[in-house]
C-alpha positions as CSV (number, residue, x, y, z in Angstrom):
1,X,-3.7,26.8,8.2
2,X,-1.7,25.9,11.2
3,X,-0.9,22.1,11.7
4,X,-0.5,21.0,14.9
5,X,2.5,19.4,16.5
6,X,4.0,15.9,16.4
7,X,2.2,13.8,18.9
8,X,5.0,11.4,20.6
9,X,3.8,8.4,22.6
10,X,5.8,5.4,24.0
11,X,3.6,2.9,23.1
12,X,1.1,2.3,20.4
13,X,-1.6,1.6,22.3
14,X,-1.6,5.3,23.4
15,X,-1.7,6.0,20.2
16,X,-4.7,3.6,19.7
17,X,-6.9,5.1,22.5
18,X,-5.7,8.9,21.3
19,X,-7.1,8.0,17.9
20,X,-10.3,6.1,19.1
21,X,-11.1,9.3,21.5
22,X,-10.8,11.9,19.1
23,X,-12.1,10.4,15.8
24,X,-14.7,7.3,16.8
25,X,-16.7,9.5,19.1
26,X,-18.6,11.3,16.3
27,X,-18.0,12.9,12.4
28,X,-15.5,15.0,12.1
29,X,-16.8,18.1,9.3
30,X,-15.1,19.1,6.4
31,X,-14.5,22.7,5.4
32,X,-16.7,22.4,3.0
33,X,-19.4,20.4,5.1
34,X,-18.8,16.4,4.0
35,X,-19.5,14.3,7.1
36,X,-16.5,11.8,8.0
37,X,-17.0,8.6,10.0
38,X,-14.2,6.8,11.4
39,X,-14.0,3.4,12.6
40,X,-11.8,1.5,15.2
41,X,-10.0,-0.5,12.7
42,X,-8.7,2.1,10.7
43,X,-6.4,2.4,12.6
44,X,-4.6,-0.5,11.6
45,X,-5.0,0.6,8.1
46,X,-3.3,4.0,8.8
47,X,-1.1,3.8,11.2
48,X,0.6,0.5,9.7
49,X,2.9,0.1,6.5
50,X,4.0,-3.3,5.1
51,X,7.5,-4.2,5.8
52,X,7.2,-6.9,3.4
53,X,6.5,-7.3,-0.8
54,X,3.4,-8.5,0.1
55,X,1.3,-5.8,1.2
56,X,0.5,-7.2,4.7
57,X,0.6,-4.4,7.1
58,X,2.5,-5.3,9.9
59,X,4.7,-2.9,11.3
60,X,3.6,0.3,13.2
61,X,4.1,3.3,12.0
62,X,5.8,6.4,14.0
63,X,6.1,8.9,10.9
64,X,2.3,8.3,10.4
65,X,1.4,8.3,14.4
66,X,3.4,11.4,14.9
67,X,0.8,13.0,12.9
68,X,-2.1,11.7,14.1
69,X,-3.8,15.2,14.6
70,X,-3.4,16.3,11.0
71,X,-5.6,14.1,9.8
72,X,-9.0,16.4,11.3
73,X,-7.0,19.3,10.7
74,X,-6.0,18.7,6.8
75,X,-10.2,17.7,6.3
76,X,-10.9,20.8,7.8
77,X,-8.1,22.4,5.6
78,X,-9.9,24.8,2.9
79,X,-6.4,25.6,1.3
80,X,-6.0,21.8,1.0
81,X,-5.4,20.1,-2.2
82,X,-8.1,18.0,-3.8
83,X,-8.0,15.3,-6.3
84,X,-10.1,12.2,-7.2
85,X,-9.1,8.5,-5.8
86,X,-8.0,5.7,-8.0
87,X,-10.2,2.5,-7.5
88,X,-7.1,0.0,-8.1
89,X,-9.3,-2.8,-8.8
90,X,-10.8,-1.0,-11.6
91,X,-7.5,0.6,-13.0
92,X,-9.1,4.4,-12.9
93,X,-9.9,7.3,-11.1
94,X,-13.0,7.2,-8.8
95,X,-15.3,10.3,-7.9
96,X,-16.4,8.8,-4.5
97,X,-12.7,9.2,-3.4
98,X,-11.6,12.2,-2.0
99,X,-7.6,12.6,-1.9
100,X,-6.4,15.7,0.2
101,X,-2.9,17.1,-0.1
102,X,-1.5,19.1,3.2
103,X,1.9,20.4,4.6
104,X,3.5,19.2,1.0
105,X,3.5,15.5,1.3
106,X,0.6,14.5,3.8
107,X,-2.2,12.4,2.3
108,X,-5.8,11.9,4.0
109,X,-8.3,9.9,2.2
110,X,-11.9,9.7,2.7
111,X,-14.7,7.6,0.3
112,X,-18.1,9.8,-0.2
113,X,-20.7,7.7,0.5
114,X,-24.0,9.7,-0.6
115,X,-25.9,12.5,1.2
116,X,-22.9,14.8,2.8
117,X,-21.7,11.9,4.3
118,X,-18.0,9.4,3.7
119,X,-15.5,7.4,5.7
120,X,-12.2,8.2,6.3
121,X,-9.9,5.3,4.5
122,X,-6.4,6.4,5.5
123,X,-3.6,8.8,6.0
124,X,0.1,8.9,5.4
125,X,3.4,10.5,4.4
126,X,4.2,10.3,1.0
127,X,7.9,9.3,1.3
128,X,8.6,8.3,-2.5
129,X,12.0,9.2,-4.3
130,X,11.6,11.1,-7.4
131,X,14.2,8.7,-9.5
132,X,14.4,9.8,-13.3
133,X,11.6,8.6,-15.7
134,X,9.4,8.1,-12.1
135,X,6.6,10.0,-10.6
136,X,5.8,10.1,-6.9
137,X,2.8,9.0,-5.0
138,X,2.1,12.7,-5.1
139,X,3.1,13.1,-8.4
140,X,0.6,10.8,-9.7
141,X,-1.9,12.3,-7.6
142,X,-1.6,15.7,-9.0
143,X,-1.8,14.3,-12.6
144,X,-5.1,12.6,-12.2
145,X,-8.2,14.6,-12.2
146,X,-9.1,17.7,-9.4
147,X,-11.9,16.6,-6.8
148,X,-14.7,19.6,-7.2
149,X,-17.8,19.8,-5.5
150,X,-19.8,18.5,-8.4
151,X,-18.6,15.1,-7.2
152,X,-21.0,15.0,-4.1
């Protein structure tokens, strides 16, 4: 599946109203018919990584912004891959979470929440250095469980 372009904006309010116009204004289907609800304030949550060892998320992202029209295009992605979530407060892999792999290191996640129907949670480039003994964000997401459609 083609992947669009980079979008490039000067300020992140562009980005902002670019994301509120084409994701808040309705679902967004999946290929395989899963209903995805978006929110204003997820935007913070994707399109902001921490800068600090606290987790706070407080500096904008470009890398993610840039590729703020992948995220409909990777749930509407057949080829995509699919894998179960990991609940982090619970220590294990959860079947409400949908993780989709695109384009080799893009992540979009969305949380089923019964009926067809979930909300998108984030999206982002894995950027993670394979150093020896270590797996990747990817890598880890390829060794936990595949997402199938028994899951909805």
């Amino acid at each position: 599946m083609a992947y669009p372009p980079f979008v490039k904006y000067q300020k992140t309010e562009k980005y902002r109203a670019h994301f509120e116009a084409l994701y808040c204004c309705g679902p967004i289907e999946t290929f395989d018919g899963i209903s995805v609800r978006f929110r204003k304030s997820d935007f913070d949550h994707a399109f902001y990584e921490s800068s600090r060892r606290d987790g706070h998320k407080d500096e904008f992202s470009t890398i993610r912004a840039e590729r703020i029209d992948w995220i409909k295009v990777a749930l509407q992605d057949p080829e995509s891959e699919l894998y179960e979530g990991w609940d982090n407060k619970k220590k294990r892999h959860d079947k409400n979470r949908r993780v989709a792999i695109v384009m080799y290191n893009y992540v979009v996640i969305i949380a089923l929440t019964g009926e067809g129907r979930a909300v998108f949670k984030t999206a982002y480039v894995d950027r993670s250095i394979r150093a020896p003994g270590q797996l990747t964000t990817i890598d880890k997401i390829r060794s936990g469980p595949k997402w199938t459609q028994k899951n909805r």
